[in-house]
N, C-alpha and C positions, 0 to 999 in steps of 0.2 A: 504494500500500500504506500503510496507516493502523495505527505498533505504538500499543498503547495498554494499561494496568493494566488486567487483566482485573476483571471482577464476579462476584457471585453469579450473575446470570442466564444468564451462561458455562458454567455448571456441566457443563452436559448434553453441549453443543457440543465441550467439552473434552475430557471423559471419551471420547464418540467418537473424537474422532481420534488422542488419546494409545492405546484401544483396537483401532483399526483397523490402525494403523501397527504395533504392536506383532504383531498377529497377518500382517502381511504381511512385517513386514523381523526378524523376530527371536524371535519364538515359537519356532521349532524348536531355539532352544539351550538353552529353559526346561523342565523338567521341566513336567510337566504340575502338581503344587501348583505350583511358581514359577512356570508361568503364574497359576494363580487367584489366587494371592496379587494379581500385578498388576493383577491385575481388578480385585478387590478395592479396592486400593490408587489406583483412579484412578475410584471411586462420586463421582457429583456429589455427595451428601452431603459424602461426603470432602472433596474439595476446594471447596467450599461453606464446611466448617469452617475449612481453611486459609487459604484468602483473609482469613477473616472474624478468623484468631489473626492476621493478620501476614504470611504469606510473600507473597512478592512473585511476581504470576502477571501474563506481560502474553501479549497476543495479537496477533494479524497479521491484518489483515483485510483482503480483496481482494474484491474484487465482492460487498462484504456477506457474505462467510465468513471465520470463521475457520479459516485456511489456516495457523496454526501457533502454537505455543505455547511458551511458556517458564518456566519456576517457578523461582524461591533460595527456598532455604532456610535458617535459622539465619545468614544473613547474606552467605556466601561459597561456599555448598555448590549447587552449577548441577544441581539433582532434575529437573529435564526438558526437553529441545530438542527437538521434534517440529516438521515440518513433514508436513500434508498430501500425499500421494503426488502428487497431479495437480499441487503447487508447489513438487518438488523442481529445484532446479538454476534456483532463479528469484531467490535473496538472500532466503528468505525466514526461512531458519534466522542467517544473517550479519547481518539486520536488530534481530531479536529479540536474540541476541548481545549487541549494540553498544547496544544499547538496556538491559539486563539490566547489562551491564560499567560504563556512564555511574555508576547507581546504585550498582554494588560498590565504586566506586572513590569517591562522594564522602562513603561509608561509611569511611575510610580503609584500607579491608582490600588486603593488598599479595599475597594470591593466591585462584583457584577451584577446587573442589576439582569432580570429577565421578566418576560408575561408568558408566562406558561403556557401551554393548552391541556386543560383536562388529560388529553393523553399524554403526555409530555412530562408531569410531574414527578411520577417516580421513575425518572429516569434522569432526572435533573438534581431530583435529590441523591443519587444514585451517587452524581460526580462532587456533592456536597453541598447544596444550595438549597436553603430551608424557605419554607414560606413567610410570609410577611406580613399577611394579610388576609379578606375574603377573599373569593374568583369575584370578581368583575364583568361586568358585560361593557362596551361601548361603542355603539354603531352595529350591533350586532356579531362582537367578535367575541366572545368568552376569553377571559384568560384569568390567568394565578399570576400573581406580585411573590417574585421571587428575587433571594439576594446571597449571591456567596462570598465568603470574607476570605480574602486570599491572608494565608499564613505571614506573620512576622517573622520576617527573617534576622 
């Protein structure tokens, strides 16, 4: 497995699997706009622009796919953990993580902030990242306020 800073030419690649995943592990808690919204919200344009402002998008690639994704944003805010369904349960989301946190931390930032999805939870607290809060709704998107405290060194 190969994580690496995603590109523009990712764009496409991305947007699928952030899309697919969505509609198989967690669609059913979105209203139907906060589904579109996400749609929306995850256009290779889109993330074409974000890459290209700054946020930090890396990928996981296994036999020449990528088979999972990761994006910060604004510095310490963890905007997407997806792994591909055929490479769950394989370190693919643990990889991208660890690779993602390297960078948070040599940023000095001393925690990550994330909004869960229902499915997404225990697997987030998995990599140590406790709740914070209710789940929330807003525009139709269910999420968990979630926050991990990176260790004192």
């Amino acid at each position: 497995m190969l994580i690496r800073d995603a590109i523009e030419d990712d764009a496409q690649q991305i947007s699928d699997l952030l899309i697919d995943s969505a509609r198989v592990f967690f669609a059913d808690d979105f209203s139907k706009a906060g589904m579109a919204l996400f749609i929306d919200d995850c256009a290779p344009t889109t993330l074409q622009e974000r890459i290209r402002a700054g946020d930090r998008y890396y990928v996981a690639i296994v036999d020449d796919v990528i088979a999972g994704v990761c994006a910060i944003r604004r510095g310490n805010y963890l905007y997407s953990l997806f792994t591909d369904a055929e490479f769950h349960r394989r370190g693919v989301a643990r990889k991208l993580w660890e690779r993602a946190l390297r960078d948070i931390r040599e940023c000095g930032y001393e925690e990550v902030t994330v909004k869960a999805s229902n499915y997404a939870v225990p697997a987030y607290e998995r990599l140590g990242f406790v709740c914070t809060g209710p789940r929330e709704e807003e525009k139709g998107i269910v999420s968990n306020p979630m926050r991990y405290r990176l260790p004192v060194k």
